[in-house]
N, C-alpha and C positions, 0 to 999 in steps of 0.2 A: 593580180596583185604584183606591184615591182619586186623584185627579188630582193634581199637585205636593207629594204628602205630605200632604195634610190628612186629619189621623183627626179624632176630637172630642177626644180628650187634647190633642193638637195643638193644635187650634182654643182650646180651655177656653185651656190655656198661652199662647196666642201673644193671645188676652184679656186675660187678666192683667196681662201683660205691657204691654198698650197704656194699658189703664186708668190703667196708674203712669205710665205716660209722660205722655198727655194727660189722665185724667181720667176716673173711672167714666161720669159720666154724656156722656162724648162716646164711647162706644164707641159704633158701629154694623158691621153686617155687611157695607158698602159699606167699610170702613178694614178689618175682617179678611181681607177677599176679596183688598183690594191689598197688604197684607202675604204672600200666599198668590200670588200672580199670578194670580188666578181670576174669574171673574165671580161675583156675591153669588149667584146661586140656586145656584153648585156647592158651596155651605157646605150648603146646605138638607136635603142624603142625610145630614148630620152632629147637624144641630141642627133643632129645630121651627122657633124664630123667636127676634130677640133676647133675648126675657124668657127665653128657655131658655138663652140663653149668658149672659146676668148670671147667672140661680139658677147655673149651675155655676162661675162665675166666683167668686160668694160660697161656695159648697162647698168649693171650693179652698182657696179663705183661710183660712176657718173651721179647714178641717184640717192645713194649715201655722203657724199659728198655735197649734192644738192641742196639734201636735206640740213646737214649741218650748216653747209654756210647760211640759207636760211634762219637758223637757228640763232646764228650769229649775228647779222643782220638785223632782226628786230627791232625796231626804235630804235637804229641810228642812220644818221645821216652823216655826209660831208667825211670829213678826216676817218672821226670813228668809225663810219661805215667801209671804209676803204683797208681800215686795217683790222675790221673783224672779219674779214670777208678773208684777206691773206692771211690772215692768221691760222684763220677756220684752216684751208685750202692748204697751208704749209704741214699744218698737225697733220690733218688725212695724210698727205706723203711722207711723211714720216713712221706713223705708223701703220700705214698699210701701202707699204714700196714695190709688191706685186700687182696692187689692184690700181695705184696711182700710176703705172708703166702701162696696165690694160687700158687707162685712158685714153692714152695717146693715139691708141690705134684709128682709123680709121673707118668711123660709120658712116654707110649708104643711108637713103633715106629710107631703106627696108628691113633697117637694125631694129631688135624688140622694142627699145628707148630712147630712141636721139631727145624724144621731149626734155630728156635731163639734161643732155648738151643744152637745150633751148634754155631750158630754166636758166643755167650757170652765165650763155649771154644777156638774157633778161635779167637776172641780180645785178651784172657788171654796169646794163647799161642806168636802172636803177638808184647805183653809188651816184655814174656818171652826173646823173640830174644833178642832184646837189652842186655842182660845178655848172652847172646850165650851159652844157656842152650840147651841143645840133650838130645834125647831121651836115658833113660825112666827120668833124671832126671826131662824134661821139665814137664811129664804127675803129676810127684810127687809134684812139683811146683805150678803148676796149683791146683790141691787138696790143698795143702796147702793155699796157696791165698784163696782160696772159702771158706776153712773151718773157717778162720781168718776174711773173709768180713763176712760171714755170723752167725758165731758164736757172733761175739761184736755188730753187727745189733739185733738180738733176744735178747739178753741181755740187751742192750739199749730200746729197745723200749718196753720190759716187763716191765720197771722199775729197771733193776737189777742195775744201773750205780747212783740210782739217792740219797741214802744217803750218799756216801763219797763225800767229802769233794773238791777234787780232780777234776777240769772239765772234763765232756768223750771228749769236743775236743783234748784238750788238750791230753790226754792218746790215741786219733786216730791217731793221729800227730805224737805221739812218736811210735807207733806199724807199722806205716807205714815206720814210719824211721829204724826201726828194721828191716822190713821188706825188705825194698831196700840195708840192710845190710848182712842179710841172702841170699838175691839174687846175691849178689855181688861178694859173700865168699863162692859160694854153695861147703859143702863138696864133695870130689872125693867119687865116690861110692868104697864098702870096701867090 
């Protein structure tokens, strides 16, 4: 039996959870262990080594965020569906700014979840239909979207949005209305 309750769901969760607190990049297995009241090497029957509790730490996310923007999703199409989908995807980074940073990292195809990566391009491309975007425009699309959610997300929750004057909803609002106007209007490829 694991000692104080630690399984690796456990462990994966009680990560997560620190990340948002302090900071992706200040988790270590020396802070999970004393969340746990354990010494670091009783995590080790659980996990190989930190980069194995980030990958699942980013797994997690991936697939809670998945899930929601699915949620969000549901019977819409076209505009709506484009701005439930960032909407969804801003709130997760907002309120979970450890686990939205675990995202970024970098999965192999022998990470426990990429399928949740998968899902998040299949919604996007999804939206995309509604604009009856084809290949290759639809894959440049999709890039662009991500790079747009995720660039004024980082930006936003660094602090970069918060001395002008100017609300960032407001300025989300309008970038997504651009957005659903570049989608609308996509140049013919040249």
């Amino acid at each position: 039996m694991a000692r104080a309750g630690v399984t690796t769901e456990r462990l994966t969760r009680a990560a997560a959870d620190l990340a948002d607190e302090i900071g992706f990049q200040n988790v270590t297995v020396s802070a999970l262990a004393r969340r746990f009241g354990v010494k670091p090497a009783a995590l080790y029957s659980h996990v190989k080594d930190l980069q194995d509790i980030k990958v699942r730490v980013a797994s997690l996310a991936l697939s809670e965020l998945a899930d929601r923007a699915a949620e969000a999703l549901a019977g819409r199409a076209g505009k709506d569906a484009l701005t439930a989908f960032a909407n969804a995807y801003r709130a997760y980074a907002r309120r979970h700014p450890g686990r939205y940073a675990a995202m970024q990292i970098e999965l192999d195809s022998e990470a426990i979840d990429v399928a949740a990566g998968v899902r998040h391009a299949e919604m996007t491309r999804a939206i995309l239909r509604g604009y009856d975007l084809a290949e290759p425009d639809q894959t440049d699309a999709v890039r662009m979207l991500h790079s747009t959610f995720h660039g004024y997300v980082s930006l936003e929750t660094q602090g970069g949005f918060r001395r002008h004057p100017r609300d960032a909803d407001a300025s989300w609002s309008r970038t997504l209305d651009a957005l659903d106007a570049v989608l609308r209007n996509w140049p013919p490829a040249g």
